[in-house]
N, C-alpha and C positions, 0 to 999 in steps of 0.2 A: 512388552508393552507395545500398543499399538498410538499411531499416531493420524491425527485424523484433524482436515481441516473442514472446519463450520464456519457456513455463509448463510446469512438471514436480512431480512429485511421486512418490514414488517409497520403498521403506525406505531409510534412513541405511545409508551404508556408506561409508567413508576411499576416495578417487580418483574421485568424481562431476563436484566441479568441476573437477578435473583432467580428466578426461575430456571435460569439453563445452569447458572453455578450450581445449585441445589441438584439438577438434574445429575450432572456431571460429580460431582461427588458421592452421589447415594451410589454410582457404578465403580466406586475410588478410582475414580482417572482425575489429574490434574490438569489446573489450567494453565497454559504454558505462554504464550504472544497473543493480542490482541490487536484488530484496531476499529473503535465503534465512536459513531457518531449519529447523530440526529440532521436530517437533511431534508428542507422544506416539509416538516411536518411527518415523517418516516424515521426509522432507526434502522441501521444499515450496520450490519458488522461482520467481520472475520476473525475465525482466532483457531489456533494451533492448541489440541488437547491431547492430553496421552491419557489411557486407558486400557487397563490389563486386558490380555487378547478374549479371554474369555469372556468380557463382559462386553466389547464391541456391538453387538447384535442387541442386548439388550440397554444399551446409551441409546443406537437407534430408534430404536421401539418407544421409548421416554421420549424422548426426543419429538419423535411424529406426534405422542398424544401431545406435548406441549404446542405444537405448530399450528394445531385444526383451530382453523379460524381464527389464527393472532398472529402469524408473519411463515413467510416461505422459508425452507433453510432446506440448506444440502449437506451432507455428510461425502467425504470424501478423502480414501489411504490419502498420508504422505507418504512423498519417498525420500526415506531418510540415508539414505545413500549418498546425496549430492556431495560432490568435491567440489571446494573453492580453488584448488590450485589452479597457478594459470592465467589469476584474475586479481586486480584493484579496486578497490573501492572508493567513489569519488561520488562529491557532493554537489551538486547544482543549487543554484539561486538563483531565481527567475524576478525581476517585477516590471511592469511598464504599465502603459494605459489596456484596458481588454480591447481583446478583439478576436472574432474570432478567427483560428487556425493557429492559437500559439503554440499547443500541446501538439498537432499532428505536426506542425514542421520540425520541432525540436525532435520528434519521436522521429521523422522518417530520418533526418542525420541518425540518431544514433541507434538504430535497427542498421541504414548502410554501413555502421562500421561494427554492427555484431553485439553491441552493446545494449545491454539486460536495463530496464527500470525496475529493481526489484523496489521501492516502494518512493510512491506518489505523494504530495499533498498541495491542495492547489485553494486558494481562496480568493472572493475580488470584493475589494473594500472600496472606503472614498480617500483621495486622495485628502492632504492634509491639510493645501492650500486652494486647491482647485476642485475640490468636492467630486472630481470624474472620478471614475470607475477605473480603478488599479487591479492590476492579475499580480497574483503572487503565485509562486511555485517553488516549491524545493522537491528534490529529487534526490534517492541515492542510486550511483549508479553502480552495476559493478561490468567494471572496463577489460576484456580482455588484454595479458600481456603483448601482443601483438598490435595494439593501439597505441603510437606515440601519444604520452599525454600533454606534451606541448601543442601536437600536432588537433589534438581535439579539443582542446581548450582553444586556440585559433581558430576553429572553425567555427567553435559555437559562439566566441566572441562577436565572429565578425555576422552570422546569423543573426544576435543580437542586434547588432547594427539594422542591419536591414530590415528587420521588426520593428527597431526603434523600443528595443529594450534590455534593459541590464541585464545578463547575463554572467555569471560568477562560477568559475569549475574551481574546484580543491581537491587534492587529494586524500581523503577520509581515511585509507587505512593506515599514517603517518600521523601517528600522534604529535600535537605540538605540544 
């Protein structure tokens, strides 16, 4: 089986993901992680499919006819090789008032300490009593074993600070 990640975007319109499910199963590959959404008037999605090696070329091909003139997508191997050892998995909670540069300062700490966003989610609402514009973020990250996790939880706290907003590290592969 082959494993293939699809990226589309494209305007919102009712039978898109019917259309690439239906795609993806007439070539019996399944559908395995997603994550799709609609954003200012667009549908934007990624999602992780497996598909017997033989029919690869022809998902493709399905694929393109579905794409002419209703949203871009990319076809593209995973590599399913990746090893997790090594590494922890830890949760971020972001919110404060917006502004911009929340995402690149949090990102550039933790790129300097080697640490992966493997997946983002970021929204900015009204605050509850003061109607401003609140940034929300969560993050999972996964942390090299060679990152004290005190020592990066300190840092993003006190980051936080200096932002003038909440910041929350946990450790996500520690079940409570």
């Amino acid at each position: 089986m082959a494993l293939l990640v699809l990226t589309l975007v494209g305007p919102d319109r009712p039978g898109l993901v019917s259309s690439l499910s239906k795609a993806l199963a007439g070539c019996g590959g399944s559908w395995l992680e997603s994550e799709m959404a609609r954003l200012a008037g667009q549908f934007a999605g990624i999602l992780l499919v497996s598909v017997p090696d033989a029919q690869v070329d022809t998902l493709t091909t399905e694929l393109q006819l579905l794409e002419e003139g209703h949203f871009r997508l990319t076809v593209q191997r995973a590599d399913s090789d990746e090893t997790l050892e090594g590494h922890r998995t830890f949760q971020l909670d972001l919110i404060g008032h917006d502004r911009p540069g929340i995402i690149r300062d949090i990102a550039r700490v933790l790129a300097e300490r080697r640490v992966n966003i493997e997946e983002l989610t970021t929204k900015v609402t009204s605050g509850a009593f003061s109607a401003e514009q609140m940034f929300q973020a969560t993050a999972r990250l996964r942390v090299p074993d060679s990152v004290e996790a005190a020592e990066l939880k300190e840092i993003l706290e006190r980051l936080g600070d200096e932002m003038m907003v909440s910041i929350a590290v946990r450790d996500a592969s520690v079940q409570s």
